[in-house]
C-alpha positions in Angstrom: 48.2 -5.2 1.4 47.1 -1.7 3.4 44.0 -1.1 5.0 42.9 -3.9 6.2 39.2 -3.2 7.3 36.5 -3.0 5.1 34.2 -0.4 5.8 31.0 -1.0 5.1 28.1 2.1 4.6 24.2 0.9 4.9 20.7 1.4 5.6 17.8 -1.3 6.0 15.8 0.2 3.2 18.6 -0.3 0.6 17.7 -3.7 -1.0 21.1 -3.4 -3.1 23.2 -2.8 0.3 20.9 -6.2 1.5 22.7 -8.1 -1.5 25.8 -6.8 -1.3 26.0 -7.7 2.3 25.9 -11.0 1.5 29.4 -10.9 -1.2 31.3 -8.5 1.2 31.2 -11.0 4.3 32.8 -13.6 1.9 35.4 -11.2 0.4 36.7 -9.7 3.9 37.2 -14.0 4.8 38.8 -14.3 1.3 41.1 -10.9 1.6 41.7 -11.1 5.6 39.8 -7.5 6.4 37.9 -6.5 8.8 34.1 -6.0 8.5 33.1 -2.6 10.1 29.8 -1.6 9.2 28.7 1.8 9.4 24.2 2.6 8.9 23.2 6.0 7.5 20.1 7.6 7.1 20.2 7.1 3.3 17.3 10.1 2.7 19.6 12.1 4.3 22.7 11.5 3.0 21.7 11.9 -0.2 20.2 15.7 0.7 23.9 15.9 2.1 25.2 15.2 -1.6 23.1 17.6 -3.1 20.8 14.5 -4.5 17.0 15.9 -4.5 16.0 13.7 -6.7 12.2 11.9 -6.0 12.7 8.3 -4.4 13.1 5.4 -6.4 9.1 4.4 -5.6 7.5 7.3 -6.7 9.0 7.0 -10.2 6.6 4.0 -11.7 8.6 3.3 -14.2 12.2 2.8 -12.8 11.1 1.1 -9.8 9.5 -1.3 -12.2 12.9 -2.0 -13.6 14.3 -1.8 -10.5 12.3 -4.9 -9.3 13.4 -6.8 -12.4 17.0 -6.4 -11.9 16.7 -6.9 -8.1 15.5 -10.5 -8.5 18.3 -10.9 -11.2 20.7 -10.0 -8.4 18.8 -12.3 -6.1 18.7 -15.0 -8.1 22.2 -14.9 -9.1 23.5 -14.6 -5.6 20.8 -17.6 -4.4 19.3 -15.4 -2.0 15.2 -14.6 -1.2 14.2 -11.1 -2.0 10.8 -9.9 -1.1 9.5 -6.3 -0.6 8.6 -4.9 2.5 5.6 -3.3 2.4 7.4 0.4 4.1 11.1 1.4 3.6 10.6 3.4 6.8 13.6 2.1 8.2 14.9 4.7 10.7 13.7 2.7 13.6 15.5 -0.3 12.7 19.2 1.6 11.5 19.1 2.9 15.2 19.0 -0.5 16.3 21.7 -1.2 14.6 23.5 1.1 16.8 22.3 -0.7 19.9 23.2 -4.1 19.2 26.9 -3.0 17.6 27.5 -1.2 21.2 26.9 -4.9 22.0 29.1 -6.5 20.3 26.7 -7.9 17.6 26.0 -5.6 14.6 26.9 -7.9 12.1 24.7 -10.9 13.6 22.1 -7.9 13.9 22.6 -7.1 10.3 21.8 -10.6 9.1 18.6 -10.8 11.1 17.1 -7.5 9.8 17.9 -7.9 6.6 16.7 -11.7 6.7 13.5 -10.5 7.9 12.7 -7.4 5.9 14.3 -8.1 2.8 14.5 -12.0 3.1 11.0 -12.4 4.3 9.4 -9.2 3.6 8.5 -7.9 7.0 7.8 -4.2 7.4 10.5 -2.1 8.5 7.4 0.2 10.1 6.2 -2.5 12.6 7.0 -2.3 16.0 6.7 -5.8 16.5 9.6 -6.9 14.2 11.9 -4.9 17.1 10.2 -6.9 19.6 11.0 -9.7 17.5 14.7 -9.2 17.4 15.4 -8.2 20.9 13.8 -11.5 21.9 15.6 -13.2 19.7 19.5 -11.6 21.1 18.3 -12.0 24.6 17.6 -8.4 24.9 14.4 -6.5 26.7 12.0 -5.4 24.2 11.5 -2.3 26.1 15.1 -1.3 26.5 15.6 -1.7 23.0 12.5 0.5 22.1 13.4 2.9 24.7 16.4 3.8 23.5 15.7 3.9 19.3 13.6 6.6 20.7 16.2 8.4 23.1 17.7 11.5 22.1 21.2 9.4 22.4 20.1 7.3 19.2 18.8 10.0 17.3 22.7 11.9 18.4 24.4 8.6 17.5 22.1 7.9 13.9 23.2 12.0 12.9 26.7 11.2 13.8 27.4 8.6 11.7 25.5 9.7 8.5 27.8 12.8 9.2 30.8 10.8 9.1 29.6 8.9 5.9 29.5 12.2 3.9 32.4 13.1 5.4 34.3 10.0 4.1 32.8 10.8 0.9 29.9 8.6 1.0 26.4 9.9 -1.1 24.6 6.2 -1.2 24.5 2.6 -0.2 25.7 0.4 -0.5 29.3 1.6 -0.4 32.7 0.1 0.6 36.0 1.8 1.6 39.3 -0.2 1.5 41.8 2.2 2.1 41.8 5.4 -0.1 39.8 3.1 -2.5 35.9 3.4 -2.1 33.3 1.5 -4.7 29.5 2.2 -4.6 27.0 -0.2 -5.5 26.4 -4.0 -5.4 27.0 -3.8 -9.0 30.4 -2.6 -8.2 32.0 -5.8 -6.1 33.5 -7.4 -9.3 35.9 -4.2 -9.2 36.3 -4.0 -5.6 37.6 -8.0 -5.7 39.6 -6.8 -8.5 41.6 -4.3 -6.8 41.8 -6.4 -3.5 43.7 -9.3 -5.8 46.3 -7.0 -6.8 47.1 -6.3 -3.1 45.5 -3.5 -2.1 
């Protein structure tokens, strides 16, 4: 098999990347990859595509589906899904970038999303940083020092950059190789392709 790292293309608001996270860990222990995740500003990197489409929440009548088929997923997979009550979730992806130049993005990743999507905190409130940084033995202050440092915002650009550079327009999206498959709905393909020895 070649390419032996899954990469892994997100962002905090993406309720479909939060479900898919939770296949993708299992299939990079069943296919022996690596799990590298990489957060995007998702607004952006759909502007990047040439997507100007409205968001999914101001059309009434998709997002109505939309929650339908969500808690399908949910269901299915055995895992809580509650709303936030703001998908205002650059503070958070930034985060992200602080705790992976720890050494724990994908702990980090499980805790956000456990919060916001899990438990339906809002992504807006400055509290739920607070909340994390306690909880990895970080300062609070540090943390919200620098999601608001110039660094972050160079780090956040760079990698949505490098998501439409790899081809990326939305999340969630995995690369294995040359091969790349968008959406949660998608991971029945993906496996697919990784049992005939990608």
């Amino acid at each position: 098999m070649t390419g032996r790292q899954l990469d892994f293309y997100f962002d905090f608001m993406s309720p479909f990347a939060y479900l898919a996270f939770h296949k993708v860990l299992e299939l990079c222990k069943r296919y022996g990859l690596e799990f590298r995740p990489h957060v995007v500003n998702l607004p952006q990197l759909k502007l990047m595509a040439g997507n100007t489409a409205p968001p999914n929440v101001n059309l009434p009548l998709k997002i109505r589906y939309l929650s339908k088929d969500l808690n399908r997923w949910a269901e299915e997979y055995g895992v809580p899904l509650i709303f936030p009550k703001s998908l205002a979730s650059e503070k958070l992806n930034k985060a992200f970038l602080y705790a992976l130049a720890k050494g724990e993005g994908e702990a980090f990743i499980r805790a956000g999303w456990d919060r916001v999507w899990g438990e339906g905190a809002d992504l807006a409130d400055p509290a739920l940083l607070a909340e994390l940084a306690n909880r990895f033995g970080w300062s609070p202050e540090s943390l919200s020092a620098w999601v608001s440092s110039q660094e972050a915002a160079d780090q956040y650009e760079a990698s949505t950059q490098a998501a439409h550079e790899a081809g990326v327009f939305g999340t969630p999206t995995m690369i294995v190789g040359d091969q790349m498959w968008w959406g949660n709905d998608r991971l029945m393909f993906m496996e697919r392709t990784l049992q005939q020895g990608l």
